[in-house]
Phi, psi and omega in degrees: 000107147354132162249138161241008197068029171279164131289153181313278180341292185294335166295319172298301197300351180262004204245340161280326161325314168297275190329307172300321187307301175327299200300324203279319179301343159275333182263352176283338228276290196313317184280005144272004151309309160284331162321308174272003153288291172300331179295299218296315187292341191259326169308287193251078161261335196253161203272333195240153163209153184272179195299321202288330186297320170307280167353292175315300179294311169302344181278327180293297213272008158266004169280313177311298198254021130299002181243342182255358167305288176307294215293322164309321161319326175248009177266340182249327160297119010300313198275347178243031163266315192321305210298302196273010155279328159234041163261314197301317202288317195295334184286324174307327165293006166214039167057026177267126184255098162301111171277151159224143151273111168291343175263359161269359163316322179272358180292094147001272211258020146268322164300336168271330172296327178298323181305289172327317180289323184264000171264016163239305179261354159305302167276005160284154206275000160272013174263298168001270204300326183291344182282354198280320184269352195268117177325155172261231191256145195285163174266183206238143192255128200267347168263356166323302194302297148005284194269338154295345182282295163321359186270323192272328169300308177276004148296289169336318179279334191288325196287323188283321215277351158314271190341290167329315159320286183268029134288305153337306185293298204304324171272334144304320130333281206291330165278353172271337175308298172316296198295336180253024149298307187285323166308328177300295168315323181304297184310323151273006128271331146319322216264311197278338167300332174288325196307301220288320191266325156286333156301316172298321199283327182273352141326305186305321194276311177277027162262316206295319183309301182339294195295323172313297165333299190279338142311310183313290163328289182312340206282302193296330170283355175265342149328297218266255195019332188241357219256290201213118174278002173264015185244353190319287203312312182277350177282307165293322180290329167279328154336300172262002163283312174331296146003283182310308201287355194247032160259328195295260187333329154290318184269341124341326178306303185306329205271329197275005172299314169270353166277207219037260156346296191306319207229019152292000163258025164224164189308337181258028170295353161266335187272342155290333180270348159265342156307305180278355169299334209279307186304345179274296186324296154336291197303314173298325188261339168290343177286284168310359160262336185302310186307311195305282217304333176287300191306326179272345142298010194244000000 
């Protein structure tokens, strides 16, 4: 079989087309046929005829048959603006624009393959039978365009109201984002007013201890004053070391008060603030061995 680069489907469709062509050139053929019939029956009775009697007769009968020649001629250019009246129409319903090249009409050796095709797969009788069965061209459904339009249109709406959809979702999203942005915010300005309050009490309780001390000491140096005057001198001399220390201990207070301050917007303020409670304690219980150890001398 000839390839034409078709598909099966569209190869039928040239092979009924070829087919309607063959029918309409045989029966125009038969009427030139019946022409030269009718001349020989009607013309040519008498056995001699002179040259202008000839002459007359080729002249009729070549007007008969230019004229059924022409009307075929125009009959198959009209029947093939139909055929391509309707490939045009059916590709416009799906917005498809068809180009023809006119100059391969005349291509030589594409015209010997339609031949070639139609003297081997053309007259065979399983092509017979298949013209029989093979639908014809569909005709152009004047609501097609219609209902493609209507097809995209509602395709168009199902796609935005997707789109609506997830915007919606999206914004839904972006406000839960907020509110727990700002619950973020709430909790961490709560978290640093508590941090901020529990840093003031224990600040406050290691003043207050400090001063407790340091009552204690005067208490205990006036004591050792009415108690014994030769202990006067090392009693005033741990006073005012004491003194020292609980000036020393203040101005750490005051510094880690300002590392405080400094480093409260960072993660390790308790734990700087429990390096320096500690470190006061020491001090504070190292103060208390010293008086007990003056007292148990006296």
């Amino acid at each position: 079989m000839a390839e034409f680069g078709f598909n099966e489907h569209h190869q039928n469709e040239t092979i009924n087309y070829m087919r309607f062509a063959r029918s309409k050139r045989v029966l125009r053929l038969k009427t030139i046929d019946t022409c030269f019939e009718d001349l020989k029956d009607s013309r040519l009775v008498e056995e001699t005829f002179t040259v202008d009697e000839v002459r007359d007769m080729l002249d009729g009968l070549q007007a008969v048959v230019r004229g059924e020649v022409e009307t075929e001629l125009i009959d198959t250019a009209h029947t093939n603006v139909l055929l391509l009246r309707q490939l045009f129409s059916q590709a416009e319903k799906f917005y498809l624009r068809l180009q023809a090249d006119i100059s391969e009409l005349e291509n030589r050796e594409l015209l010997e393959q339609v031949a070639e095709f139609e003297k081997t797969d053309f007259k065979s009788t399983n092509k017979v039978n298949q013209e029989i069965s093979k639908p014809k061209l569909a005709p152009l459904n004047e609501g097609g365009v219609s209902e493609l339009l209507n097809k995209e249109i509602s395709r168009l709406q199902e796609e935005n109201e997707k789109l609506k959809g997830r915007l919606r979702t999206l914004e839904s999203q972006a406000m839960s984002a907020m509110d727990e942005k700002s619950q973020a915010e709430r909790a961490l300005k709560d978290l640093q007013k508590i941090q901020g309050e529990q840093q003031l009490a224990c600040r406050s309780q290691e003043i207050s201890s400090l001063e407790g001390t340091v009552s204690a000491l005067q208490e205990d140096y006036q004591r050792s004053l009415h108690a014994s005057a030769a202990s006067q001198k090392d009693l005033q001399q741990n006073l005012v070391s004491a003194k020292h220390d609980l000036l020393r201990v203040q101005d750490q207070l005051a510094l880690a008060e300002k590392e405080l301050e400094k480093k409260f917007q960072q993660t390790a303020a308790y734990r700087n603030m429990k390096e320096i409670l500690t470190k006061k304690n020491e001090q504070i219980k190292d103060i208390r061995k010293r008086l007990q150890r003056y007292e148990s001398d006296e």
